[in-house]
TIMARFI-820697 format. One line per 10 residues: number of its first residue (from 1); their letters; for each residue z, y, x of N, C-alpha, C. Coordinates in nm, 4 decimals. Layout:
NUM	A	Z,Y,X,Z,Y,X,Z,Y,X ~ ...
//
This chain:
1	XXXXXXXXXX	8.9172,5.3495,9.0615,8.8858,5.4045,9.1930,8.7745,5.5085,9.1829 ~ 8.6549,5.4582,9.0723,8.5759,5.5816,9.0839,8.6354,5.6790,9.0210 ~ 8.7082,5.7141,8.9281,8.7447,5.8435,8.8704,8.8380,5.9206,8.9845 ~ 8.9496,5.8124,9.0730,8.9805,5.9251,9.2200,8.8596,6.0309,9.2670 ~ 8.7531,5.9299,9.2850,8.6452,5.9833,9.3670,8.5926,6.1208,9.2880 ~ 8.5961,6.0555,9.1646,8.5357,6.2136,9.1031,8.6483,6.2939,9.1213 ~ 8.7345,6.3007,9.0916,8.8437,6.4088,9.0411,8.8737,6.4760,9.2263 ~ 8.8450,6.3474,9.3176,8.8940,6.4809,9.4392,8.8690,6.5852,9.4971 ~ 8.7172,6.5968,9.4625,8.6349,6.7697,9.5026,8.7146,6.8462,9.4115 ~ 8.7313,6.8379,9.2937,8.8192,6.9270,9.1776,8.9411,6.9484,9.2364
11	XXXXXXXXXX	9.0036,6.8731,9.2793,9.1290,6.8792,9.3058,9.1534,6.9771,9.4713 ~ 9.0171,6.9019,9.5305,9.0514,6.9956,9.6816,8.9806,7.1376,9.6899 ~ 8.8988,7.1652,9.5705,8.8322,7.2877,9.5777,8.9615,7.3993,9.4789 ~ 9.0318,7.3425,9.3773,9.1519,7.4125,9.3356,9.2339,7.4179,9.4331 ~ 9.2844,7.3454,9.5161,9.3513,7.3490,9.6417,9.3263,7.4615,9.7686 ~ 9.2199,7.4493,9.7393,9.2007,7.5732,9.8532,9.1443,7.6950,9.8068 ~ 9.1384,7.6739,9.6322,9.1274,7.8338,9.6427,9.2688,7.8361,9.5766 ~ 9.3769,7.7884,9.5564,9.4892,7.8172,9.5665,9.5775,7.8936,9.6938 ~ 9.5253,7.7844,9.8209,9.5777,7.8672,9.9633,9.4718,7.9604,9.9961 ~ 9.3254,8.0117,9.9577,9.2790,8.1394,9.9612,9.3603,8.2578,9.9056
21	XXXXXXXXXX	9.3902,8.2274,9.7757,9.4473,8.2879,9.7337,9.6243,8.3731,9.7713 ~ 9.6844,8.2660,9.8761,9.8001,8.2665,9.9045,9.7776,8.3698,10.0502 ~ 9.6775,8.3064,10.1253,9.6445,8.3691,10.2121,9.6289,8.5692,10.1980 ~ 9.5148,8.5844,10.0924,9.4978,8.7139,10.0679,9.5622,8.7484,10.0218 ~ 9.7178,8.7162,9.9252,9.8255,8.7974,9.8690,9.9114,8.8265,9.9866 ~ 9.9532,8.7082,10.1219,10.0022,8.7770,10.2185,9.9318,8.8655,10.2988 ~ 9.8036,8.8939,10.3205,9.7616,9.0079,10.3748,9.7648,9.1096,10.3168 ~ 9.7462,9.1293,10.1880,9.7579,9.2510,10.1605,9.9258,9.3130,10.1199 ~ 10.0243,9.2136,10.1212,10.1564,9.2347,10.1602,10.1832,9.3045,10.2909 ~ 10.1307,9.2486,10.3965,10.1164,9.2970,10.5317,10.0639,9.4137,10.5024
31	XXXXXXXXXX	9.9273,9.4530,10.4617,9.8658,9.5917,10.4503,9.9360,9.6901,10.4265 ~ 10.0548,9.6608,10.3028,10.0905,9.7749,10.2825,10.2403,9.7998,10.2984 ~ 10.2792,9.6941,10.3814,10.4235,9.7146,10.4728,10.3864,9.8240,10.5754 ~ 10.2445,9.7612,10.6329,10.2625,9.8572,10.7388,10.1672,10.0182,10.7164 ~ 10.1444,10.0070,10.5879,10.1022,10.1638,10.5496,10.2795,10.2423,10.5758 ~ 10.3732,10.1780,10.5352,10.4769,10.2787,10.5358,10.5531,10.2935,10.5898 ~ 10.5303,10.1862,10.7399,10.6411,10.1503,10.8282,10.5638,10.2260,10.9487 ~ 10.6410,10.2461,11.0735,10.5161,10.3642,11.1402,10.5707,10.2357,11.2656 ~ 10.4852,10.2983,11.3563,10.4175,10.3876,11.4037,10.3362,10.4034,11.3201 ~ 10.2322,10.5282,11.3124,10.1808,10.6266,11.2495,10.0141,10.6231,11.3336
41	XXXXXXXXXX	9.9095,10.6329,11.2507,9.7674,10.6493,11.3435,9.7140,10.7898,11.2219 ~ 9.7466,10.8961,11.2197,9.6946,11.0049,11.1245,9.5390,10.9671,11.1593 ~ 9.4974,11.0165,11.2801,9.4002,11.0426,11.3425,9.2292,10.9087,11.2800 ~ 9.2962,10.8026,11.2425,9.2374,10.7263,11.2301,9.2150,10.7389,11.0712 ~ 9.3760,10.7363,11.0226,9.2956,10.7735,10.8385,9.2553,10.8433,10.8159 ~ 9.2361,11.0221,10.9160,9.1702,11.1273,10.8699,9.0282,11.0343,10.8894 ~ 8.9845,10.9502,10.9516,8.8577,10.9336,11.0645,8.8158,10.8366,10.9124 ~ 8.9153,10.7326,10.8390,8.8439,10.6768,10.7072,8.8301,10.7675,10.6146 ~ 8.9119,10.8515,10.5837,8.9328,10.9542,10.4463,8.7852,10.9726,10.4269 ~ 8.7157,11.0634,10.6065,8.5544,11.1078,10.5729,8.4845,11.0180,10.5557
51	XXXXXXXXXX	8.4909,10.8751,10.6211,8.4035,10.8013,10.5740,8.3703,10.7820,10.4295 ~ 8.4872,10.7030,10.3852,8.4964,10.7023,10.2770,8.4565,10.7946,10.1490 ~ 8.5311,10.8817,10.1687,8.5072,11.0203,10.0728,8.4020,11.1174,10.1263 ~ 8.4165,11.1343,10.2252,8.2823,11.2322,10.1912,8.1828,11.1779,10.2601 ~ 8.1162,11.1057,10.3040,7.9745,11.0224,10.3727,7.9851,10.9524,10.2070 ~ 8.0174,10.9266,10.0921,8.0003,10.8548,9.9633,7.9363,10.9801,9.8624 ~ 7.9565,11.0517,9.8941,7.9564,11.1833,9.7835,7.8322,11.1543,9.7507 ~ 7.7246,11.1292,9.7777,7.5759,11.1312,9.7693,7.5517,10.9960,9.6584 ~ 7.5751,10.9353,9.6451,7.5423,10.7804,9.6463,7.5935,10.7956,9.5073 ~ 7.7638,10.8782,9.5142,7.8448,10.8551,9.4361,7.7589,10.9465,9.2839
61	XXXXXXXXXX	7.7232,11.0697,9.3496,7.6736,11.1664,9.2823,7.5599,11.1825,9.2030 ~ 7.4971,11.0974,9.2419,7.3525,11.0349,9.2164,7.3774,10.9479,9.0731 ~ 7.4986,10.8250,9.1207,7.4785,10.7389,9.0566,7.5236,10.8440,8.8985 ~ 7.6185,10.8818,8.9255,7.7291,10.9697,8.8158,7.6251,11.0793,8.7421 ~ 7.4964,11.1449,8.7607,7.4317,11.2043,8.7127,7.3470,11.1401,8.6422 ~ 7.2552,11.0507,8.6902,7.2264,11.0016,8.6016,7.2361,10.8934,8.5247 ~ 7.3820,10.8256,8.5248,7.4395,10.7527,8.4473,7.4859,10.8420,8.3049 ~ 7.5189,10.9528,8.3391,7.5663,11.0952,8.2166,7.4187,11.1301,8.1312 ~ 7.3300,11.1138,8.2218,7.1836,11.1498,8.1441,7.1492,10.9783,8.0360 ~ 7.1640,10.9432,8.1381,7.0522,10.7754,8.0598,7.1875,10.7661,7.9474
71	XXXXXXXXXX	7.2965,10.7408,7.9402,7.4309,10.7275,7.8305,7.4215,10.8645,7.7193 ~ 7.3569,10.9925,7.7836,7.2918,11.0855,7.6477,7.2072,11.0908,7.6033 ~ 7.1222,10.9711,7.6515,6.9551,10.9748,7.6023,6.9935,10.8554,7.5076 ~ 7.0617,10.7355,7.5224,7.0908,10.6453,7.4728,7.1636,10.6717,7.3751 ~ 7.2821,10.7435,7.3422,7.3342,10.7641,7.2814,7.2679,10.8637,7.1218 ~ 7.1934,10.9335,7.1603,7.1075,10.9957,7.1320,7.0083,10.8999,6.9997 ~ 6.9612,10.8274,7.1005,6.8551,10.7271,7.0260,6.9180,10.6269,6.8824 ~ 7.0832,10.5836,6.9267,7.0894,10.5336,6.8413,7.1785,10.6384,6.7300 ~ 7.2377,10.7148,6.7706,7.3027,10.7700,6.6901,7.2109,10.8672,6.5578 ~ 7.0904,10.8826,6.6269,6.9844,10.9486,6.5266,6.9977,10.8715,6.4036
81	XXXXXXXXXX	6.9896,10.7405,6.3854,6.9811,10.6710,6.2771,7.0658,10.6629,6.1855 ~ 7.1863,10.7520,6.2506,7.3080,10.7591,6.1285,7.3409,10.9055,6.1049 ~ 7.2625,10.9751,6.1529,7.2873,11.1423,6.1659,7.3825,11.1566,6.2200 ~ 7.4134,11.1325,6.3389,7.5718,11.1466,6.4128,7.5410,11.1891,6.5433 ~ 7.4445,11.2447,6.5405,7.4154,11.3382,6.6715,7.5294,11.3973,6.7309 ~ 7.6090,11.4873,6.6646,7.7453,11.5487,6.7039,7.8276,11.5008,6.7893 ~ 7.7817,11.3675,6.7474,7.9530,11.2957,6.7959,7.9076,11.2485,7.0296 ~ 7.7460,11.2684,6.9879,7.7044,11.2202,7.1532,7.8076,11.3130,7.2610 ~ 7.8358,11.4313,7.2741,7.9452,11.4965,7.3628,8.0747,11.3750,7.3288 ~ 8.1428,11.3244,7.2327,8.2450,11.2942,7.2812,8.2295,11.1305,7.3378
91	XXXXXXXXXX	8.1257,11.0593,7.2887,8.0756,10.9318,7.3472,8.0684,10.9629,7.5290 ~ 7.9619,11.0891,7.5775,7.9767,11.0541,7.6912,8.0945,11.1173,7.7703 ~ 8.1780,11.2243,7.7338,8.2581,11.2292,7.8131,8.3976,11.1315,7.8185 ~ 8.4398,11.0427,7.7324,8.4843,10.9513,7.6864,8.4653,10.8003,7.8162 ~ 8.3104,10.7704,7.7992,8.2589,10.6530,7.8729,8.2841,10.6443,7.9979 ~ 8.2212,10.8134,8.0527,8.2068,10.8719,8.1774,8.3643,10.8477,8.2447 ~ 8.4483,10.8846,8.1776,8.6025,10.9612,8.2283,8.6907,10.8073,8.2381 ~ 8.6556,10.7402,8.1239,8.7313,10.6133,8.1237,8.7019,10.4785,8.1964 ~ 8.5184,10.4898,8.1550,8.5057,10.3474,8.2231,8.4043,10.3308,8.3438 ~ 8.2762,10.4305,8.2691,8.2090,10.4432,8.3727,8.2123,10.5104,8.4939
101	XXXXXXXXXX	8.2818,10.5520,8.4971,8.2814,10.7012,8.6425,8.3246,10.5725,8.7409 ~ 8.4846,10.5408,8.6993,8.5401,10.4636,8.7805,8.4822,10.3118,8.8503 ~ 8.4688,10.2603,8.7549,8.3712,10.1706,8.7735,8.2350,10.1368,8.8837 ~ 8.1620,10.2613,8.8209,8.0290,10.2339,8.8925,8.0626,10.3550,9.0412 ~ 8.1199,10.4005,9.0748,8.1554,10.4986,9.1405,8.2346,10.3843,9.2635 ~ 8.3162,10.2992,9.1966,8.3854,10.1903,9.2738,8.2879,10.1006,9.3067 ~ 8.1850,10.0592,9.2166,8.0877,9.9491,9.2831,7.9984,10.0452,9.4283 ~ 7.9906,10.1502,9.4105,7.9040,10.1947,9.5035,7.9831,10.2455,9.6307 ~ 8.1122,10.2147,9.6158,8.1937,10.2342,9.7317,8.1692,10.0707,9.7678 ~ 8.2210,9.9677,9.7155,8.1795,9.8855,9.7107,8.1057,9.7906,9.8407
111	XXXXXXXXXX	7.9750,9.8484,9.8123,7.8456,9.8221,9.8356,7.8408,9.9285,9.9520 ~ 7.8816,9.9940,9.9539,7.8627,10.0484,10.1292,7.9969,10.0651,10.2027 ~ 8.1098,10.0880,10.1636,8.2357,10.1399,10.2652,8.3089,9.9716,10.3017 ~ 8.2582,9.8588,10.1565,8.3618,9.7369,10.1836,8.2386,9.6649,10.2922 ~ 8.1247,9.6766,10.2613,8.0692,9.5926,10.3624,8.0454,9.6887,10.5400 ~ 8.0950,9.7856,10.5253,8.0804,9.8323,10.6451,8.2643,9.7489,10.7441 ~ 8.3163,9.8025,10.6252,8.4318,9.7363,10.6871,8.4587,9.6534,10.7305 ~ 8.3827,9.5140,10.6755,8.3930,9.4086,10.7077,8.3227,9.3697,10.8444 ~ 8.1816,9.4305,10.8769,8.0985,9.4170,10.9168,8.1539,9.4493,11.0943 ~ 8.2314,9.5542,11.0742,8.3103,9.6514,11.1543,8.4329,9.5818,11.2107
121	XXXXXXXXXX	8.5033,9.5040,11.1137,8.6024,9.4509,11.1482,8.5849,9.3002,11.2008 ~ 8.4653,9.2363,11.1702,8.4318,9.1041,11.1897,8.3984,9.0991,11.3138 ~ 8.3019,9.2249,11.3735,8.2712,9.2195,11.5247,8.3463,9.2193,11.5801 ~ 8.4655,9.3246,11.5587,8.5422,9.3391,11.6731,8.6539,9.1873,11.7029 ~ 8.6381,9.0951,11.5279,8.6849,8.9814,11.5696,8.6300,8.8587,11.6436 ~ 8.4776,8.8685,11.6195,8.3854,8.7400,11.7191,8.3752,8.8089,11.8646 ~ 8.3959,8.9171,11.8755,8.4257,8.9688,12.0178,8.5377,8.9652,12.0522 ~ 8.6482,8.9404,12.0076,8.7937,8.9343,12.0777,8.8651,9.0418,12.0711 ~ 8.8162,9.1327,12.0175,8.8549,9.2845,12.0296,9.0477,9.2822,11.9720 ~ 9.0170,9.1827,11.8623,9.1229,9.2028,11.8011,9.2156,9.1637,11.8959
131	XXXXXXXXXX	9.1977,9.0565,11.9306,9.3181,8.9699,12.0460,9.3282,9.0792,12.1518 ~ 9.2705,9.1331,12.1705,9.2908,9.2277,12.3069,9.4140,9.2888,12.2150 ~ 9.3691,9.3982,12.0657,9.4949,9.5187,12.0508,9.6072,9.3765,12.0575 ~ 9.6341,9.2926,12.0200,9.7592,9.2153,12.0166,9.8370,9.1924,12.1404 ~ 9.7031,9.1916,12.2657,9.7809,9.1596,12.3883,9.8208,9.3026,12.4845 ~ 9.7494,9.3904,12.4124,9.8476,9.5264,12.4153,9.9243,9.5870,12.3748 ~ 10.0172,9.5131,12.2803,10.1139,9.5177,12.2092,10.0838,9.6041,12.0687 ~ 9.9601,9.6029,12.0467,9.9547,9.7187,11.9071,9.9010,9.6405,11.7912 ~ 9.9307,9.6417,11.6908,9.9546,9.5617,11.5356,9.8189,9.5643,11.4647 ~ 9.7649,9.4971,11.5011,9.6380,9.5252,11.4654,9.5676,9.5072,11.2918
141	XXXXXXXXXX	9.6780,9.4652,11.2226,9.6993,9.5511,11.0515,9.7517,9.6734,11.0692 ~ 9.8521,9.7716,11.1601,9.8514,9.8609,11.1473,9.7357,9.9357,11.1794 ~ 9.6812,9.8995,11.3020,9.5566,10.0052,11.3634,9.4715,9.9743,11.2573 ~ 9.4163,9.8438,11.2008,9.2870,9.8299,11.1649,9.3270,9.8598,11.0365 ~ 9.4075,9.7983,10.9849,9.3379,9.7472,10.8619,9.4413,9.8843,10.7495 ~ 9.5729,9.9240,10.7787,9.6670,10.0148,10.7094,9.5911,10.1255,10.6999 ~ 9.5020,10.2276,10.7513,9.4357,10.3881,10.7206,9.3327,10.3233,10.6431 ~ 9.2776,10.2065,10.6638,9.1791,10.1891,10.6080,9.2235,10.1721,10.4255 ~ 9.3487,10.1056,10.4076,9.3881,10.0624,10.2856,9.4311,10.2132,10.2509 ~ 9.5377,10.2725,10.2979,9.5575,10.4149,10.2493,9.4198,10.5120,10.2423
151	XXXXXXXXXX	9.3130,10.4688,10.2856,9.1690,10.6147,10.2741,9.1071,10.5150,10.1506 ~ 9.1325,10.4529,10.1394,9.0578,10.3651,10.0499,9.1584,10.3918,9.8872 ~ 9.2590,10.4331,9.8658,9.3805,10.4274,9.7995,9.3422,10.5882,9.7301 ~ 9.3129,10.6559,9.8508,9.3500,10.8554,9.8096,9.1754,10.8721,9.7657 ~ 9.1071,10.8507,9.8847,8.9847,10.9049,9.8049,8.9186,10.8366,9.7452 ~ 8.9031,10.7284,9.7069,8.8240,10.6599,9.5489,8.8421,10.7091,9.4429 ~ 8.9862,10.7840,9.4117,9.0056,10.8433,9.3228,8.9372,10.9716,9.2988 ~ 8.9592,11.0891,9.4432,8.8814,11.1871,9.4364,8.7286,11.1945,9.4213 ~ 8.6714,11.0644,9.4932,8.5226,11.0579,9.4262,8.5448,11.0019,9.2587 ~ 8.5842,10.9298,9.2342,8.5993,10.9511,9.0809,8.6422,11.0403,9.0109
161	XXXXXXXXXX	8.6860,11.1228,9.0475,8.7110,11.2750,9.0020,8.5566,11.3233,9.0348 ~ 8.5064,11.3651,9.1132,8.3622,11.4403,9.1581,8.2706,11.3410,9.0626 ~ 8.2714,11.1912,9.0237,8.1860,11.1376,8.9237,8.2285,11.1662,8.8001 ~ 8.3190,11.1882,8.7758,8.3545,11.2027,8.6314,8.2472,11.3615,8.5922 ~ 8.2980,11.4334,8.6755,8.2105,11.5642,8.6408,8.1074,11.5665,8.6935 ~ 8.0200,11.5467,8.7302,7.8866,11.5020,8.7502,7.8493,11.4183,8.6335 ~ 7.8634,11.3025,8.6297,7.8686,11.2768,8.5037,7.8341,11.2942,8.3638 ~ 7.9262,11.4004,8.3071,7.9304,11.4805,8.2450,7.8527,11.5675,8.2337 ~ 7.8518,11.6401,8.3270,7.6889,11.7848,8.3446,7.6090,11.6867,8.3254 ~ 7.5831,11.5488,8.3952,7.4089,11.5343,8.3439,7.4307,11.5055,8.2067
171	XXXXXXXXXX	7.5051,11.4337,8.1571,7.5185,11.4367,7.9953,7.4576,11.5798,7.9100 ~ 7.5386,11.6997,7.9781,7.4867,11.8278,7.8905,7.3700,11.8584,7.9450 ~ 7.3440,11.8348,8.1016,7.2250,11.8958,8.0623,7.1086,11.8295,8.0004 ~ 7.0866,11.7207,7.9806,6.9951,11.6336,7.9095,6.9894,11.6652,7.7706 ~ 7.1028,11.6703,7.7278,7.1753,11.6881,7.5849,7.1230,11.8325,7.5190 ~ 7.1473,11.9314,7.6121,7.1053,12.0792,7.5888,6.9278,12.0999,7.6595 ~ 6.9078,12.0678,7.7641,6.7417,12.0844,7.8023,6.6584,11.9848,7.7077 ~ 6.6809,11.8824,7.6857,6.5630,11.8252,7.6206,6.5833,11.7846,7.4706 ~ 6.7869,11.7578,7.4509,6.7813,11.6866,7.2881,6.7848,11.8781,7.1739 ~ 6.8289,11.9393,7.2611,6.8019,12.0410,7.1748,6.9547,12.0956,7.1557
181	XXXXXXXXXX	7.0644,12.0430,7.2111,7.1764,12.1478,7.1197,7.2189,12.2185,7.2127 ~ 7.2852,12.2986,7.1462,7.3646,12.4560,7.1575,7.4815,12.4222,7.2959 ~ 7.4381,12.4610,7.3535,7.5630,12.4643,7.5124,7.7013,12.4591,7.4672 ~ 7.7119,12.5946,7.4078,7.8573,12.6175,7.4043,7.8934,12.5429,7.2913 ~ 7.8351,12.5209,7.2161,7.9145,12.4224,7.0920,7.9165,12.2805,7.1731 ~ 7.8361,12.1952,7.2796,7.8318,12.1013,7.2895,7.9633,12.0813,7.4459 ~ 7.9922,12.2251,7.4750,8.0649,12.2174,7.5817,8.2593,12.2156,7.5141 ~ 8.2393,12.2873,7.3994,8.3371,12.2639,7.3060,8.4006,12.1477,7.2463 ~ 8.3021,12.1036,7.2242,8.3152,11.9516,7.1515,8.3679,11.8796,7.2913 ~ 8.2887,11.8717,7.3840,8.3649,11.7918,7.5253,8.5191,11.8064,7.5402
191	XXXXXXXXXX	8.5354,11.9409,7.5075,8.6982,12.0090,7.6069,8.7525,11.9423,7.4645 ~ 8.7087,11.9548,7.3388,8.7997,11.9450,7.2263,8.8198,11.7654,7.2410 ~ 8.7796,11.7072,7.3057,8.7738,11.5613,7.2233,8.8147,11.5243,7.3405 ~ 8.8385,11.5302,7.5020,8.8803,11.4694,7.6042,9.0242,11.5199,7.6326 ~ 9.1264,11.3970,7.6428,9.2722,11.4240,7.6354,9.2959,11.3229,7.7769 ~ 9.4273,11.3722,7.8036,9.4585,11.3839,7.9661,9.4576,11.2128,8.0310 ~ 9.5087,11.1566,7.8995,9.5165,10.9844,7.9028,9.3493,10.9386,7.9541 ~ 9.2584,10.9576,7.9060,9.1357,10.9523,7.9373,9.1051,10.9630,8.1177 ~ 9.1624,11.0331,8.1596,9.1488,11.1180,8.2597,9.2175,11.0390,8.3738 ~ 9.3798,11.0114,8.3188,9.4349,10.9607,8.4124,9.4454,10.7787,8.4163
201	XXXXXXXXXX	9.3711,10.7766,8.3424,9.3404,10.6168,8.3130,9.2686,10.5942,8.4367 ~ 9.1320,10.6564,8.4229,9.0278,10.6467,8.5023,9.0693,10.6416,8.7002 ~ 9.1566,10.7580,8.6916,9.2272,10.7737,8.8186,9.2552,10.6683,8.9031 ~ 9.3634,10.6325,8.7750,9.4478,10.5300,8.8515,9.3832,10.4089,8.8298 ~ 9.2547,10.3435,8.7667,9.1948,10.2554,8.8161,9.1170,10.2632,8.9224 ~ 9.0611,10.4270,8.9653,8.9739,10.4311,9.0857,9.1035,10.3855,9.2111 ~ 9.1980,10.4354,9.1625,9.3602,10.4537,9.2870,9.3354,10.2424,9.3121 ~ 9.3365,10.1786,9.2082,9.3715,10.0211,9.2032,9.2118,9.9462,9.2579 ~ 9.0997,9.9982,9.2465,8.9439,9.9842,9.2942,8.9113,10.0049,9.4680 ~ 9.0011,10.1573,9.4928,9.0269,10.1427,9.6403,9.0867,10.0637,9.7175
211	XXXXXXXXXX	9.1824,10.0080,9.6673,9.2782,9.9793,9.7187,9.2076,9.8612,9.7541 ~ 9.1416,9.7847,9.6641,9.0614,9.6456,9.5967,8.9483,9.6178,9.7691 ~ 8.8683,9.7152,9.7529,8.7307,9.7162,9.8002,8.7986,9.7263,9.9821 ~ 8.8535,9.8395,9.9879,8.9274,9.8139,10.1277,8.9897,9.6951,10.1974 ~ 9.0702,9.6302,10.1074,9.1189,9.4879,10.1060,9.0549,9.4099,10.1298 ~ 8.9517,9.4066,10.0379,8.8264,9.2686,10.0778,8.7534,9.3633,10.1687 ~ 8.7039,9.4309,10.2043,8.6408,9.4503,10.3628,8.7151,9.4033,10.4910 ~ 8.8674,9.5061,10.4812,8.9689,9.4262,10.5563,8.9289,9.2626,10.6362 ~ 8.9696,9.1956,10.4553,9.0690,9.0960,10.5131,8.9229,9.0004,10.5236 ~ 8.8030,8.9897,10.4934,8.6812,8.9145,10.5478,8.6405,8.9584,10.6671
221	XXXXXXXXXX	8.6483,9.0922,10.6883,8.5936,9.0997,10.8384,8.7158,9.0075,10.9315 ~ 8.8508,9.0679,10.8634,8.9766,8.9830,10.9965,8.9566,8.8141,10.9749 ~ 8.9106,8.7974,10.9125,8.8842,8.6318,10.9074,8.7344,8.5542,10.9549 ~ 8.6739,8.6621,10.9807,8.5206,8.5946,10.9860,8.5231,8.5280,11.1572 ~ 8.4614,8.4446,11.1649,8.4143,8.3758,11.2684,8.3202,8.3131,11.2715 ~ 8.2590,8.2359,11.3627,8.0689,8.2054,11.4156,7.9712,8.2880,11.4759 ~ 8.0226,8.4276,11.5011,7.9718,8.5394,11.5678,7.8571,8.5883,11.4476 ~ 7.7533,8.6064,11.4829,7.6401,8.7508,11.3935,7.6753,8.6233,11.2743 ~ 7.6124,8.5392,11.2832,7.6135,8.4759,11.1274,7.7536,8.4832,11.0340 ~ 7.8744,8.4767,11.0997,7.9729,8.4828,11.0113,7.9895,8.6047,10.9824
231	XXXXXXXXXX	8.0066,8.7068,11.0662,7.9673,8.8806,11.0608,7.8678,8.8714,10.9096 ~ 7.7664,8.8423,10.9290,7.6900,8.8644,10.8179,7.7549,8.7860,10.6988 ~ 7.8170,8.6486,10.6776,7.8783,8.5742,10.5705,8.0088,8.6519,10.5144 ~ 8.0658,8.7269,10.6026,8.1649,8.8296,10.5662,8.1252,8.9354,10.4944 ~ 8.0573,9.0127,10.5208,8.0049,9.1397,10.4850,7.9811,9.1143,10.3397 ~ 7.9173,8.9950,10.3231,7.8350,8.9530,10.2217,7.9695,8.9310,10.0963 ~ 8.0564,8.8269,10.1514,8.1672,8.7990,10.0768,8.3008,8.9372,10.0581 ~ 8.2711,9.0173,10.1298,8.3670,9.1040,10.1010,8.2631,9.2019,9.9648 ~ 8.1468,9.2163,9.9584,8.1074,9.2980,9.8858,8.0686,9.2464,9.7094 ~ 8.0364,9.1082,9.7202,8.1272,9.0438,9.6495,8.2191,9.0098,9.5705
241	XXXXXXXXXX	8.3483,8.9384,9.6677,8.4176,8.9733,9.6302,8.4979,9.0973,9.4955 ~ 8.4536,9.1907,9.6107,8.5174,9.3287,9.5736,8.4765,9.3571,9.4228 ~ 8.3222,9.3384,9.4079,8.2697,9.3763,9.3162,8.3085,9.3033,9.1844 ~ 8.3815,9.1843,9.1880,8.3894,9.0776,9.1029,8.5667,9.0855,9.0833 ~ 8.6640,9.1664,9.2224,8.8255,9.2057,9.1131,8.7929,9.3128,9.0679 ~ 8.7061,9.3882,9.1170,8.6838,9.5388,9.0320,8.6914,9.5432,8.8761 ~ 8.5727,9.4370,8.8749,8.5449,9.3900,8.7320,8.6704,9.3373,8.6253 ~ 8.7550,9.2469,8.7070,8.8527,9.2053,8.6659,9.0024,9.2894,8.6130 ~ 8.9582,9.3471,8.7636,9.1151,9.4376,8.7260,9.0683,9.5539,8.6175 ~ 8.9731,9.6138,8.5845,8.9009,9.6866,8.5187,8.9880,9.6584,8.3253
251	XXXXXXXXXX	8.9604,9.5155,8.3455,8.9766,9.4756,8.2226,9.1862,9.5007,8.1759 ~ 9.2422,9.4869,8.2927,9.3551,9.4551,8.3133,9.4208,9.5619,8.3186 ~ 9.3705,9.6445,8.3671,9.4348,9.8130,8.3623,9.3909,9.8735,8.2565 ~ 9.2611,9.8651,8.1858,9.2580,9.9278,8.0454,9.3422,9.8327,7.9311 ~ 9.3884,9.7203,7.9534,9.4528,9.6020,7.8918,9.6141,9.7526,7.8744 ~ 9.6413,9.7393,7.9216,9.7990,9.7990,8.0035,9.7666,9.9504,7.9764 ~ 9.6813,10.0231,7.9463,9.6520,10.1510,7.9202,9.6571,10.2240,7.7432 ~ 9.5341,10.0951,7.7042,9.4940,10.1004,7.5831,9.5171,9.9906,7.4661 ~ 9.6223,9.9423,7.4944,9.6627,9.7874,7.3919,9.7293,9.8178,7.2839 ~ 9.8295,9.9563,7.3198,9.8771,9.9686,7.2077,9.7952,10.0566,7.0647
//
C-alpha cells in the first residue's frame, strides 16, 4: 500500500503533463487550420508583423552586435595559442548564421513579443472579452490567436536575417578596429567560407522559433484564469515555456540539417 502511495504523484504528474501536452498539440492544430481557412483579418497581421518585426529590431540588434564582437574577442583569445588567428572570420560568421543569430534573436522575441501576448490575451480572457467574440459569432483562434501565429512565422525569420548581419559587422569591426586585420582580406575570408546551407538552416529554425514563441504566448494567455495573478502566472509560463522548446527544437532541426 505504501509503494501505491509513492508511485501516485509520479503517475498523476505524467498524466497530466501527458493531457498538457494533448491539449497544446490540439491548439496549435486549430492555429494553423485557421491560418488558411478564411475568413481573412489582413489588417490585424499587418498590426502583429510591426509588432513583432519591427518594435524588435532594437533589442534584436543590440543583442546580434555584440554577440559578433564578444564571439571575436573570444575567439581571438583562444585561437592566439595555436596561431589560427585566420580562421576567427569563419568561426564567427559560421556561429552567428547557424546558431547564434537564430537562437538568441528568438530568445529576445521570446522575452518580449511571447509575454506580451500572453499578457494581452489573458486579460482579454479574465475579462470575458473572449466569450463576448464567441457570442458574436467570430472564432476567436481566428481573430486572436491565427495573425498572431502567421506574424510570428514571417518575421522571426526576417529579424534573424537583420541579426545574422549585424552580427557579423560587429565581428569585423572588432576584428579589424582593435585585433588588427586587414578588412578586405577578413571580409573575403567571410564570403569565401559561408555557404547557403548555413544560411538557410538558420532561417528555417527562426521560421520553427516563431512559430514556437507565438504559440506559447497564444495558448497561456487563452488558458489563464484567477484574473491579474493568473495574467501574471501566464506571461511568466509562456516566456518560459517558449524559451525552453526553442532550446529543444534548436537541437532537433540542426539534428535533421547537419547529421549527415
Amino acid at each position: 500500500m505504501t509503494q501505491i502511495n509513492v508511485l501516485q504523484p509520479i503517475g498523476r504528474t505524467f498524466l497530466n503533463a501527458l493531457a498538457g501536452l494533448g491539449r497544446l498539440t490540439l491548439f496549435a492544430g486549430s492555429g494553423f487550420i485557421n491560418i488558411v481557412r478564411p475568413p481573412y483579418y489582413p489588417r490585424l497581421v499587418l498590426k502583429q508583423m510591426i509588432e513583432i518585426g519591427f518594435y524588435s529590431l532594437p533589442v534584436v540588434g543590440l543583442t546580434a552586435i555584440f554577440t559578433g564582437m564578444v564571439l571575436a574577442l573570444q575567439s581571438f583569445t583562444g585561437f592566439s595559442r595555436f596561431s589560427a588567428e585566420s580562421a576567427i572570420p569563419n568561426v564567427v560568421v559560421v556561429s552567428i548564421t547557424r546558431e547564434l543569430g537564430p537562437v538568441l534573436a528568438s530568445l529576445m522575441v521570446a522575452g518580449r513579443i511571447g509575454a506580451a501576448m500572453a499578457a494581452e490575451i489573458g486579460t482579454m480572457r479574465v475579462t470575458d472579452q473572449i466569450d463576448a467574440l464567441s457570442t458574436l459569432s467570430t472564432n476567436p483562434m481566428r481573430y486572436l490567436v491565427a495573425p498572431r501565429l502567421l506574424a510570428g512565422v514571417t518575421m522571426v525569420p526576417l529579424l534573424v536575417l537583420v541579426a545574422d548581419i549585424v552580427g557579423v559587422f560587429g565581428g569585423y569591426l572588432l576584428s579589424t578596429y582593435k585585433l588588427g586585420f586587414n578588412p578586405s582580406t577578413y571580409l573575403h575570408n567571410t564570403f569565401d567560407f559561408l555557404k547557403t546551407d548555413d544560411v538557410v538552416s538558420g532561417l528555417v529554425k527562426a521560421a520553427v522559433f516563431g512559430f514556437i514563441v507565438a504559440l506559447m504566448g497564444c495558448y497561456h494567455g487563452f488558458h489563464s484564469k484567477g484574473g491579474a495573478q493568473g495574467v501574471g502566472t501566464a506571461t511568466t509560463n509562456a516566456v518560459v515555456s517558449a524559451s525552453i522548446l526553442i532550446l529543444i527544437s534548436d537541437y532537433i532541426v540542426t539534428e535533421l540539417f547537419f547529421s549527415r
